[in-house]
C-alpha positions as CSV (number, residue, x, y, z in Angstrom):
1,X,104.7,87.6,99.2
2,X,103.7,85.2,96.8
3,X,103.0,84.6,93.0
4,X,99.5,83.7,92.6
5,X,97.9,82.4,89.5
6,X,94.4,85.0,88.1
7,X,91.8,82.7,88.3
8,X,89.8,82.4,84.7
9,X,86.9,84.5,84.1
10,X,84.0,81.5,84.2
11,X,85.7,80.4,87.5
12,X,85.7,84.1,89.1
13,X,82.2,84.6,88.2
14,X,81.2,81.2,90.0
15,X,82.9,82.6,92.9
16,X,81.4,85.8,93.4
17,X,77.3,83.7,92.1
18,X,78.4,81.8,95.8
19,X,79.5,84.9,97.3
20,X,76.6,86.2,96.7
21,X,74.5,83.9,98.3
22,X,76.9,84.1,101.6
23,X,75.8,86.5,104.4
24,X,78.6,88.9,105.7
25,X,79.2,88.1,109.0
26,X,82.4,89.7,108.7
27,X,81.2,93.6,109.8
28,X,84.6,94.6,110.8
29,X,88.2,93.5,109.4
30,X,91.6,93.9,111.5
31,X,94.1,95.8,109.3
32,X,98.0,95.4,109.3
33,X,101.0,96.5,108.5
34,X,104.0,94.5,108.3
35,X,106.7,97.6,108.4
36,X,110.2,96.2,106.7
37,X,112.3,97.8,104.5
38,X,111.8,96.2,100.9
39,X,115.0,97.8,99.5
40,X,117.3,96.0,102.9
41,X,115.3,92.8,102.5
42,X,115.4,92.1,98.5
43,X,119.0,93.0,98.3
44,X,120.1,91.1,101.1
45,X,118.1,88.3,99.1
46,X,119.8,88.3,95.8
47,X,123.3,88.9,97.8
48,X,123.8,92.5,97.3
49,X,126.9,94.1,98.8
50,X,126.1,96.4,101.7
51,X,122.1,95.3,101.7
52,X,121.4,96.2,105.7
53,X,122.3,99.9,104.6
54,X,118.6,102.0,105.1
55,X,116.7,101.9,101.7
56,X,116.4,105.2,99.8
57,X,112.5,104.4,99.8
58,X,110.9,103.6,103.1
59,X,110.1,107.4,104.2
60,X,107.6,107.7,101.0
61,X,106.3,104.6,101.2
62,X,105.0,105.6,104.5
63,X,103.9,108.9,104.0
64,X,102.0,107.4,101.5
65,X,100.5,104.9,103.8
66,X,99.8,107.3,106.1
67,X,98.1,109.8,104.3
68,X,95.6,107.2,103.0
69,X,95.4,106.0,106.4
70,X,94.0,109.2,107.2
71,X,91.9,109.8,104.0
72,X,90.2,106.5,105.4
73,X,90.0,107.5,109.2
74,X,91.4,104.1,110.0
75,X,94.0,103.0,112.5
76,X,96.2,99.8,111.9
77,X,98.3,97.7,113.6
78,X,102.1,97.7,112.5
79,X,104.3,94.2,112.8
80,X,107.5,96.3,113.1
81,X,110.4,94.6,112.0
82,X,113.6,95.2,114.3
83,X,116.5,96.0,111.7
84,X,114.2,98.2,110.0
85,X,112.9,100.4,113.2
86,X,117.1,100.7,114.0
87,X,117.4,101.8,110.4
88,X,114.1,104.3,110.4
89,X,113.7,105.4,114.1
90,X,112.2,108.3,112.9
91,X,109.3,106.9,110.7
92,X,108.1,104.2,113.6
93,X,108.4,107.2,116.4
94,X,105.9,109.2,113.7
95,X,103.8,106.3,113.3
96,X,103.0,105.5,117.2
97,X,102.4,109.6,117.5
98,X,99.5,108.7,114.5
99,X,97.6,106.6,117.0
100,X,98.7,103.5,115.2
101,X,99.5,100.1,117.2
102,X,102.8,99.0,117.0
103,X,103.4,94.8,117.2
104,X,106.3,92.8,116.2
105,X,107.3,91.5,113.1
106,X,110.2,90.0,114.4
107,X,114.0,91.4,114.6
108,X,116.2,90.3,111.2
109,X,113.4,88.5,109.2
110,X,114.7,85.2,109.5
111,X,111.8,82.1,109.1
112,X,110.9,80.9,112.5
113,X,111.1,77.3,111.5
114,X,114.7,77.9,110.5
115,X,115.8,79.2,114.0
116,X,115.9,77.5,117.2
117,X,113.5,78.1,120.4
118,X,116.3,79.9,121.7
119,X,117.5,81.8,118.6
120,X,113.8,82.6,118.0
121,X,113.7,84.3,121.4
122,X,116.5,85.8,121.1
123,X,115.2,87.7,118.3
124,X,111.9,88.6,119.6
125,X,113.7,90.5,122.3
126,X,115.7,92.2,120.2
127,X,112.8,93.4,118.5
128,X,111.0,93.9,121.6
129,X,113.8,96.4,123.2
130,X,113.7,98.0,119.6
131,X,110.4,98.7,119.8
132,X,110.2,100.1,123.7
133,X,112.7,102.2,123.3
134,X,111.2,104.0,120.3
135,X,107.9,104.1,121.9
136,X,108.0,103.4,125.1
137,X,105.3,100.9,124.7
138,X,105.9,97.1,125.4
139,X,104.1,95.2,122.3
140,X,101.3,92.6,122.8
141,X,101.3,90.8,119.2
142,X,103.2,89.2,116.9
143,X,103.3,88.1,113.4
144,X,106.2,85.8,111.7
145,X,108.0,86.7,109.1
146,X,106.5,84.8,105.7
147,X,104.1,83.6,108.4
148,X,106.2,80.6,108.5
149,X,105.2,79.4,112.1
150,X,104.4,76.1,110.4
151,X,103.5,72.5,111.5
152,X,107.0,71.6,112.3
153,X,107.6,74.5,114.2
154,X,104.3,74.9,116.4
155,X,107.0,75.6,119.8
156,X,107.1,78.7,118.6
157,X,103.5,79.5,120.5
158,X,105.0,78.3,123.7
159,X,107.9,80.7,123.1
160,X,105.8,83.8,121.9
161,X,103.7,83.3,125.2
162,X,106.7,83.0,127.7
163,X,108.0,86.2,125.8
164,X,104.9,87.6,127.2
165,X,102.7,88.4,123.7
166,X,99.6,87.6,124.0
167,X,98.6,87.4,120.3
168,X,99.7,85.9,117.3
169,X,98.8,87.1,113.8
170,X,101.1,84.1,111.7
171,X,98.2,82.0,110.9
172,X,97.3,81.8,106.9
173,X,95.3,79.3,105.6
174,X,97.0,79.9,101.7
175,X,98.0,77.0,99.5
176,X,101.3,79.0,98.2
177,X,102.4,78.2,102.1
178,X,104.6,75.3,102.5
179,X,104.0,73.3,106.3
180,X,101.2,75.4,107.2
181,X,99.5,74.5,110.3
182,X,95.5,73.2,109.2
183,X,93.4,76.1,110.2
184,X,90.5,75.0,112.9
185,X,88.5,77.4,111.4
186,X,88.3,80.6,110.0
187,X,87.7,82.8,113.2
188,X,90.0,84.3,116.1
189,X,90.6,81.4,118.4
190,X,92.7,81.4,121.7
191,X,95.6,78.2,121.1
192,X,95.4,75.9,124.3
193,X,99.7,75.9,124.6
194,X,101.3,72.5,125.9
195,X,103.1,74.2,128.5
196,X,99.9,75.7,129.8
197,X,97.8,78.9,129.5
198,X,96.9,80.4,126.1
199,X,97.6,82.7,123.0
200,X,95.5,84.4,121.1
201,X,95.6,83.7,117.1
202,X,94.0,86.3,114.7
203,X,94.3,84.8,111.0
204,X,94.5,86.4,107.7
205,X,91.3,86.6,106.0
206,X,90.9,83.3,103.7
207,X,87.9,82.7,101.7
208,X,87.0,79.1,101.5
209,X,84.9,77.7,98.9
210,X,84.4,73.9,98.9
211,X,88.0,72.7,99.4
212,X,89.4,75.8,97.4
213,X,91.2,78.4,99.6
214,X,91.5,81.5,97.9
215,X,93.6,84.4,99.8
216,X,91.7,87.5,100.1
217,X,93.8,89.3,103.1
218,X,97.0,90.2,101.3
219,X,97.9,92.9,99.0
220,X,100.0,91.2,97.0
221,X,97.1,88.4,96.3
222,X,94.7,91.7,95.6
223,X,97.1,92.4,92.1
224,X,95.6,89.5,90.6
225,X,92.2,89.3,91.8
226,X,89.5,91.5,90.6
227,X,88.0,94.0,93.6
228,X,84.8,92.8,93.6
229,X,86.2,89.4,94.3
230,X,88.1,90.6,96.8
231,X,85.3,92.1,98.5
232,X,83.0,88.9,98.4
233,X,86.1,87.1,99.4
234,X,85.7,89.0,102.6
235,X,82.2,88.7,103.4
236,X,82.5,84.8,103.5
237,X,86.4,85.1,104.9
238,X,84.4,85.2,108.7
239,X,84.6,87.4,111.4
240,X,87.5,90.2,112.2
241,X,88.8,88.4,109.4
242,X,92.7,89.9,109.1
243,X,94.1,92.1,106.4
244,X,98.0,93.0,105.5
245,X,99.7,95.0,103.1
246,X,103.7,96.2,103.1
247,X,104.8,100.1,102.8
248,X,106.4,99.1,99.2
249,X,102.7,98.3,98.4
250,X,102.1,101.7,98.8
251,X,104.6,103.1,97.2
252,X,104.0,106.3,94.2
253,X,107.3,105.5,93.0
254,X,107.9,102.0,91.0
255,X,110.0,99.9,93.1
256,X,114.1,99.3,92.2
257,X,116.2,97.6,94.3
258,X,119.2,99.9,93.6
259,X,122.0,96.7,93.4
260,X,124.5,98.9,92.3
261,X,125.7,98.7,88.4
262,X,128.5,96.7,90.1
263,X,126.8,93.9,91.1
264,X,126.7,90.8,89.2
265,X,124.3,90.2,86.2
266,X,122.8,87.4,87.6
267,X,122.2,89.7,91.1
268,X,120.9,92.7,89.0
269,X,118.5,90.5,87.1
270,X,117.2,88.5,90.2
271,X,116.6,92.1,91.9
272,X,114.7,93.2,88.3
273,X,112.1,90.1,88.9
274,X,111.4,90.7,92.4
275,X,111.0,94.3,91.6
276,X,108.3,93.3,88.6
277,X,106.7,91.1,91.0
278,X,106.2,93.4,93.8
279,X,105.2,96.9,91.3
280,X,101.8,94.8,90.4
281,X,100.8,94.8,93.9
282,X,102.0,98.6,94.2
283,X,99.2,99.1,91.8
284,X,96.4,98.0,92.8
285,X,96.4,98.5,96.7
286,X,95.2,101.5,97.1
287,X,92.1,101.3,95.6
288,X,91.3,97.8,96.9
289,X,92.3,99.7,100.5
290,X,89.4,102.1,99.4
291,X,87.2,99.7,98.7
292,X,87.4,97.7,101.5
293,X,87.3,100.5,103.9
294,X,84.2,101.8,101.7
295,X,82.4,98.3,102.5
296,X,84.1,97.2,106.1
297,X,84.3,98.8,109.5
298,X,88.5,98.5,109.9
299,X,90.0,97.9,113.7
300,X,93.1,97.3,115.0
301,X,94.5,93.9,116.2
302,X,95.2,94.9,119.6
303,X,91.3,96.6,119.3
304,X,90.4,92.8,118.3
305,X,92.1,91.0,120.9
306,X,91.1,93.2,123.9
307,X,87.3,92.7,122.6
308,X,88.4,88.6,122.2
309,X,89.7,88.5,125.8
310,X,86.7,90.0,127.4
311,X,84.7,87.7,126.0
312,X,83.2,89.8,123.1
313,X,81.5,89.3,119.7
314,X,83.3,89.0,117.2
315,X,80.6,90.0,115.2
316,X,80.0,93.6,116.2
């Protein structure tokens, strides 16, 4: 989601000397999905005619997915994105049938802190009737679009809870976040909501080192950081620390937007960048996926959560 600078070579191997000397308390790892439609998203960015038409790409990108999902034995949790479930019924009724949890990413990708309380319920029911219909399953979590439930828009808990979720994955602790909320800390933690009750929040994994916060749980942070860091990353991230990655991650093919040789230069070249920016992560995810799976026990978030709200480890 967002550029990220490689850290220099003496600075990486500090990183992974502390590593080193941390103990891995995080034995298992929640892994995530946020199922969108690149092609629908980047061109509505960069103001392409006709952009809410179905990309050409999403069915390979997730038979791609799933196939390594299988190769690994591991089961995710997909933050389904309303538009795109309209656009590719199909593809989310194939990945419920996998076994796969299916959470909600939200309906048109819109930041929550640019809607209202109302608008941003509004669009989680949207989502929500999307998603029932497809699978006849009513989903428990939710995860914000650019995970911009920030400081200034914290309501959206209270929202999310009336809605009747009862987790929230939107928390990351990454300095290329604008109005982040502070994390408390690195572990799952149930938010004490002013209107009374609770809500679950599972963060993305963050490895902090002194004041440093490095992003470890996103694939498009893994196309600049070396595996291994990665890896360590993890191991100091804390427990069920959360992963993510995109379908266009995953994708064999390089990424294009497809603007249309009609579109204006300034369009076509604003849909070039975005497609550079995003074929780096494409890259490298699958073999970061491999390692991690190699190293970590994956689960679900909805596995997470039920073991949370029992009153469970989050250690084993």
């Amino acid at each position: 989601m967002f550029a990220y600078r490689r850290p220099r070579r003496a600075a990486v191997r500090r990183l992974l000397r502390l590593a080193a000397r941390s103990g891995n308390d995080a034995v298992r790892v929640l892994l995530s999905v946020d199922f969108e439609d690149w092609h629908q998203l980047v061109r509505r960015r960069v103001g392409a005619a006709g952009w809410s038409r179905p990309g050409p790409a999403l069915e390979r990108q997730t038979a791609a997915l799933l196939a390594l999902l299988d190769e690994l034995g591991a089961r995710a949790t997909f933050f389904v994105l309303g538009m795109a479930a309209r656009s590719h019924p199909a593809l989310v009724e194939a990945i419920a049938a996998r076994g796969h949890e299916i959470a909600c990413h939200g309906d048109q990708h819109l930041p929550v802190h640019s809607q209202t309380p109302g608008q941003f319920a509004e669009d989680l029911r949207a989502a929500r009737a999307t998603i029932e219909r497809l699978t006849g399953s009513r989903p428990l979590g939710y995860r914000a679009p650019a995970f911009s439930i920030g400081e200034a828009s914290r309501w959206a808990h209270d929202v999310l809870a009336a809605e009747g979720f009862a987790y929230d994955a939107s928390m990351h602790d990454s300095p290329r976040i604008r109005g982040r909320i502070p994390a408390t800390g690195a572990r799952p933690h149930a938010l004490q909501l002013e209107r009374g009750g609770s809500l679950w929040e599972l963060p993305v994994a963050v490895w902090r080192v002194g004041s440093a916060r490095i992003p470890v749980g996103g694939a498009s942070y893994w196309s600049v950081l070396p595996t291994a860091l990665v890896l360590r990353g993890l191991a100091s991230a804390g427990p069920m620390a959360g992963l993510y990655l995109h379908p266009h991650e995953l994708d064999p093919l390089p990424l294009n937007a497809s603007v249309g040789s009609d579109a204006a230069v300034a369009t076509r070249v604003h849909a070039r960048l975005r497609a550079l920016q995003r074929n780096a992560a494409r890259r490298r995810a699958p073999s970061v996926l491999r390692a991690i799976a190699g190293r970590y026990r994956t689960i679900t978030y909805g596995e997470a959560y039920a073991q949370l709200s029992a009153g469970g480890d989050t250690r084993s």
